[in-house]
SERO-4910 file (N, C-alpha, C, O; in steps of 0.05 Angstrom, whole numbers):
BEGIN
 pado doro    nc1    nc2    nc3   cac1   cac2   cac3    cc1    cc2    cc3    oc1    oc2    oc3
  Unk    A   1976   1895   1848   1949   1902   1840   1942   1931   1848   1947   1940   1870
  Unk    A   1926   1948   1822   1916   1969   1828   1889   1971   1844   1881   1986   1862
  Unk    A   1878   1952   1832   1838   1962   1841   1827   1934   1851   1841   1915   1841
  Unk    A   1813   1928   1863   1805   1911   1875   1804   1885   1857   1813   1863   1864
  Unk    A   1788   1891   1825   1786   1868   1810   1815   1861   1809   1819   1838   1813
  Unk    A   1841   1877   1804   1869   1861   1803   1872   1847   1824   1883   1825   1822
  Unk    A   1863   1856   1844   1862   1828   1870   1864   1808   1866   1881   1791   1868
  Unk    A   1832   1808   1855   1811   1783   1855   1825   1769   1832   1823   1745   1830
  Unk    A   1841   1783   1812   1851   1764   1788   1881   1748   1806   1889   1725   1805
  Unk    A   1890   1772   1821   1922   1754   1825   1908   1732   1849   1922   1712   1852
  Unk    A   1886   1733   1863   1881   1724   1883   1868   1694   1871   1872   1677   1888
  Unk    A   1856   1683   1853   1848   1673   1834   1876   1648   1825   1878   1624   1827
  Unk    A   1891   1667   1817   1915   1661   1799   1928   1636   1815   1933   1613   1809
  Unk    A   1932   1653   1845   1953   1640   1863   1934   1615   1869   1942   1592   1868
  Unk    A   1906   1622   1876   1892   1599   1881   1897   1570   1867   1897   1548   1879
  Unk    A   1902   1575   1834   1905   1558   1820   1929   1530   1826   1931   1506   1822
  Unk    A   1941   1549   1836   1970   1535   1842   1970   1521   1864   1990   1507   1870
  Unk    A   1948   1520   1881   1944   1496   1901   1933   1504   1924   1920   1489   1938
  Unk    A   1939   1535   1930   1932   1549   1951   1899   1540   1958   1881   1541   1941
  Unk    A   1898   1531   1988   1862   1523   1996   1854   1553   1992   1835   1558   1977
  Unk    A   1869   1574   2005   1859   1606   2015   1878   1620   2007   1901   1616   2012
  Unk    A   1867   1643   1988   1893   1664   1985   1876   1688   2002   1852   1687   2007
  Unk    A   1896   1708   2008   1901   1720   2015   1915   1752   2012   1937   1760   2021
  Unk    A   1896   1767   1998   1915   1793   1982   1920   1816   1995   1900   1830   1999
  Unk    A   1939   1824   2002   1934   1855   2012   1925   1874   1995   1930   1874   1971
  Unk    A   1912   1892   2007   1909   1922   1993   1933   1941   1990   1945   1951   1970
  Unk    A   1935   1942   2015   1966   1963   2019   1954   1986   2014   1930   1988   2015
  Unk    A   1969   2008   2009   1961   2038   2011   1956   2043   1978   1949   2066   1971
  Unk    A   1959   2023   1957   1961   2037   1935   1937   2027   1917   1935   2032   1893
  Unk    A   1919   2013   1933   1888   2010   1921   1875   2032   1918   1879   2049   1936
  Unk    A   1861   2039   1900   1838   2068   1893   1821   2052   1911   1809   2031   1902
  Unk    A   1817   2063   1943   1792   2047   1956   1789   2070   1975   1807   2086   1979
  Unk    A   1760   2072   1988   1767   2088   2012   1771   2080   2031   1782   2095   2048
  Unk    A   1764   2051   2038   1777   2031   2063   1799   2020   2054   1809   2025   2032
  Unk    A   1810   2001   2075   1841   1993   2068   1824   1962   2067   1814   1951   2087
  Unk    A   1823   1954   2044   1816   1924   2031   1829   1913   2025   1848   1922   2011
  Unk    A   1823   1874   2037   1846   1860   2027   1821   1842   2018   1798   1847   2024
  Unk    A   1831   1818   1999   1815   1801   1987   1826   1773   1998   1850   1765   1999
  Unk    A   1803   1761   2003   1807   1733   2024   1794   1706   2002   1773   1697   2011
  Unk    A   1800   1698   1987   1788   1678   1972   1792   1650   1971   1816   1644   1968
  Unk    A   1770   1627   1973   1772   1601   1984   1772   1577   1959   1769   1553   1959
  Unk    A   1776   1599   1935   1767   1577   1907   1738   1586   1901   1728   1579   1880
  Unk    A   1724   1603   1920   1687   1588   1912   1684   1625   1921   1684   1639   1901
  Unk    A   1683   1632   1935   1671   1663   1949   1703   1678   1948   1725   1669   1955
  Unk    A   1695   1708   1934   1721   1733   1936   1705   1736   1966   1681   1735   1973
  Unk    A   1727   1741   1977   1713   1762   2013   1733   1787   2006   1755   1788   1996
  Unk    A   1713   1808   2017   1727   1841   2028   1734   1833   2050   1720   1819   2064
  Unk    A   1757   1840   2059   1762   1835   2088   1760   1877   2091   1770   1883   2069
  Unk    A   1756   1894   2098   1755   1929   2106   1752   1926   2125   1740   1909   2138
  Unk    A   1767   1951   2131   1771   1963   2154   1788   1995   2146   1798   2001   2124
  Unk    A   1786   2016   2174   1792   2041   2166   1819   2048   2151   1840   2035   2156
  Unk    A   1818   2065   2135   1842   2071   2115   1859   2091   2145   1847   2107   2160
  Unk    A   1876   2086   2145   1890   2105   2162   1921   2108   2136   1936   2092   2125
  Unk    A   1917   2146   2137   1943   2156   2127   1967   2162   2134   1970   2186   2139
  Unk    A   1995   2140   2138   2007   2149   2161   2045   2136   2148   2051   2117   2134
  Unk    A   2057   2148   2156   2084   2135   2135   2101   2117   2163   2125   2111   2163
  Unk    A   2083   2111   2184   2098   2103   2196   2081   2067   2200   2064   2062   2217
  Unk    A   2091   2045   2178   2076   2022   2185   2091   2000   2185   2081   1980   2176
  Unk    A   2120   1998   2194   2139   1985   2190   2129   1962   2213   2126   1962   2237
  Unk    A   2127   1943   2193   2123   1916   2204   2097   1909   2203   2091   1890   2218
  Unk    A   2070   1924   2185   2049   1917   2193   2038   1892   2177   2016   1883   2183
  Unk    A   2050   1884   2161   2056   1862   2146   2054   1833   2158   2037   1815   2157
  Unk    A   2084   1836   2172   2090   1818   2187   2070   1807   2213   2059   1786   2219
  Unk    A   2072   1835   2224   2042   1837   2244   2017   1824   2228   2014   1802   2239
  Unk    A   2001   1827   2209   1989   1823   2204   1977   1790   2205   1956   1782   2215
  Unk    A   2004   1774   2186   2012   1749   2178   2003   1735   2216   1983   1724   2224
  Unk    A   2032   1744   2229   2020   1734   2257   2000   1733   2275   1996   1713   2289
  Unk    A   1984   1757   2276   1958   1754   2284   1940   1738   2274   1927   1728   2291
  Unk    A   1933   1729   2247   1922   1712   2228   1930   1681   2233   1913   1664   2230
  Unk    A   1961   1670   2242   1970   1656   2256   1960   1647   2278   1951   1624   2278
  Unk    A   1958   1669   2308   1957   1662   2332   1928   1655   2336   1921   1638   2353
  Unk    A   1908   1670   2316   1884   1661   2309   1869   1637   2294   1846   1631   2301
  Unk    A   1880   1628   2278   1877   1604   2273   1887   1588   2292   1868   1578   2303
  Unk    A   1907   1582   2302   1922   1565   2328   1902   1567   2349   1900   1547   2363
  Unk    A   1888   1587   2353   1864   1586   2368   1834   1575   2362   1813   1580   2373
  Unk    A   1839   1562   2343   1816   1547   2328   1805   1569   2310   1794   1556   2292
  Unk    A   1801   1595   2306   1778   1603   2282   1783   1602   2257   1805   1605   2247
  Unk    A   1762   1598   2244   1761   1602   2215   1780   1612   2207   1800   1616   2221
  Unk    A   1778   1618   2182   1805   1633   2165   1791   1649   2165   1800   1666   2180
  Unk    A   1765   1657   2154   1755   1682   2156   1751   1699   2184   1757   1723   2184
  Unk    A   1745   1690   2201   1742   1707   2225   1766   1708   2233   1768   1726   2249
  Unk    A   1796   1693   2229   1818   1697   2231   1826   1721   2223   1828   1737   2242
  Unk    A   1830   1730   2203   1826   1749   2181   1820   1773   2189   1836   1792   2189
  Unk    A   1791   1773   2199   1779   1793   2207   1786   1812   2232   1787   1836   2235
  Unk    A   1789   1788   2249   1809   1796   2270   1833   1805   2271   1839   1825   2284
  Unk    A   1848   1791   2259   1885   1811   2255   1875   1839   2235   1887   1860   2235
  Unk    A   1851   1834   2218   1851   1861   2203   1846   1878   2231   1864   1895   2231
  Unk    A   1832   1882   2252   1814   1899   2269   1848   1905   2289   1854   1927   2298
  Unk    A   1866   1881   2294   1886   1884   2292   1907   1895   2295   1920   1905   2313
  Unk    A   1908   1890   2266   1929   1911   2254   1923   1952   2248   1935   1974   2247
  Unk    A   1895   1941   2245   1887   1974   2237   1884   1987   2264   1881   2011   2264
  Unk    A   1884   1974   2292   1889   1990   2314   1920   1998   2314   1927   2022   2316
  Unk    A   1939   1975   2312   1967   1977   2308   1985   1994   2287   2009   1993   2284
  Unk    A   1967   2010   2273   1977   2027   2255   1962   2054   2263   1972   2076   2259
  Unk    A   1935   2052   2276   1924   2076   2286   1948   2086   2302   1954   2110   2302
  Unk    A   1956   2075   2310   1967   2091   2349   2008   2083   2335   2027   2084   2351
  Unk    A   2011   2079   2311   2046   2077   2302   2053   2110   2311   2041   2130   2321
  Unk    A   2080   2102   2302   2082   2126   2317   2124   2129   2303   2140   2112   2296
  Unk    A   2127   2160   2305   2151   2154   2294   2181   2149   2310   2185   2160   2331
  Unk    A   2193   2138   2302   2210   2125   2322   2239   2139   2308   2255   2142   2327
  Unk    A   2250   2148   2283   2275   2165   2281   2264   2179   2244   2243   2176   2232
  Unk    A   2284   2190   2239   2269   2196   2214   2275   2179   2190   2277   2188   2167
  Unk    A   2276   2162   2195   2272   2139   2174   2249   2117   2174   2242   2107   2152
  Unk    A   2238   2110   2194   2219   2091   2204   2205   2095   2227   2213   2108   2246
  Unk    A   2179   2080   2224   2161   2094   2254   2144   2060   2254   2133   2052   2233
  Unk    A   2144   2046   2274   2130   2021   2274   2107   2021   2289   2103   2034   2310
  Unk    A   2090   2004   2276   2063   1994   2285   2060   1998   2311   2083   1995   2321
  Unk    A   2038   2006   2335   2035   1996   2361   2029   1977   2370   2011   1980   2387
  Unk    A   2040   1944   2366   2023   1930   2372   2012   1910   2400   2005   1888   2406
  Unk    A   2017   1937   2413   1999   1931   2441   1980   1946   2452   1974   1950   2475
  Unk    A   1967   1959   2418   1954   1984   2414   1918   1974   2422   1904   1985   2439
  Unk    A   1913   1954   2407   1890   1931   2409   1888   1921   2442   1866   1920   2452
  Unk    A   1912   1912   2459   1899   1910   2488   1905   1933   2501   1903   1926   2525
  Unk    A   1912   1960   2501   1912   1987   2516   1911   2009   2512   1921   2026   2527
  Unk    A   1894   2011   2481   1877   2033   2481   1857   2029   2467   1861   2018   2445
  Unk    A   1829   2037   2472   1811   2039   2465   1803   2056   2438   1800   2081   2436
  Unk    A   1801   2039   2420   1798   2049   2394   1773   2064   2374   1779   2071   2351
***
């Protein structure tokens, strides 16, 4: 998806297929000025935003992402405040990436408990 409504259509789509909650990323290639993902339950599209950070080093923030959203639910919250949380997250864990050789530079993700963002 290009623009937010392609979200909401693939986000929609997958819904159909059985999914309770989809789940879309934005990624870097949305026309947005925040970095938006779309969180939908069948009934409400949610913005999940948070800061656009420009940076070629985000190897693994994906994965990161998925797990924080994990360790959060396993902690009892919502899917939405799940959500919200690995977004706040991950967007610390890509603030503070950093490059590691010249091919790849990964996420910080112990960026959220030791530095203040």
């Amino acid at each position: 998806p290009a623009t937010i409504d392609e979200m909401k259509l693939a986000a929609a789509r997958i819904h159909e297929k059985g999914a309770q909650y989809v789940l879309v990323k934005g990624g870097s290639k949305i026309d947005h000025p925040q970095a938006v993902d779309v969180l939908y339950d069948g009934k409400e599209f949610i913005l999940i935003e948070d800061e656009r950070i420009e940076t070629p080093y985000t190897h693994g923030a994906g994965c990161t992402y998925s797990a924080a959203i994990t360790a959060e639910l396993a902690k009892g919250a919502s899917v939405e405040a799940a959500v919200r949380t690995a977004k706040s997250f991950i967007t610390s864990a890509i603030r503070h990436s950093f490059r590691l050789n010249e091919y790849v530079g990964p996420t910080d993700h112990a960026a959220h408990r030791t530095v203040k963002s």
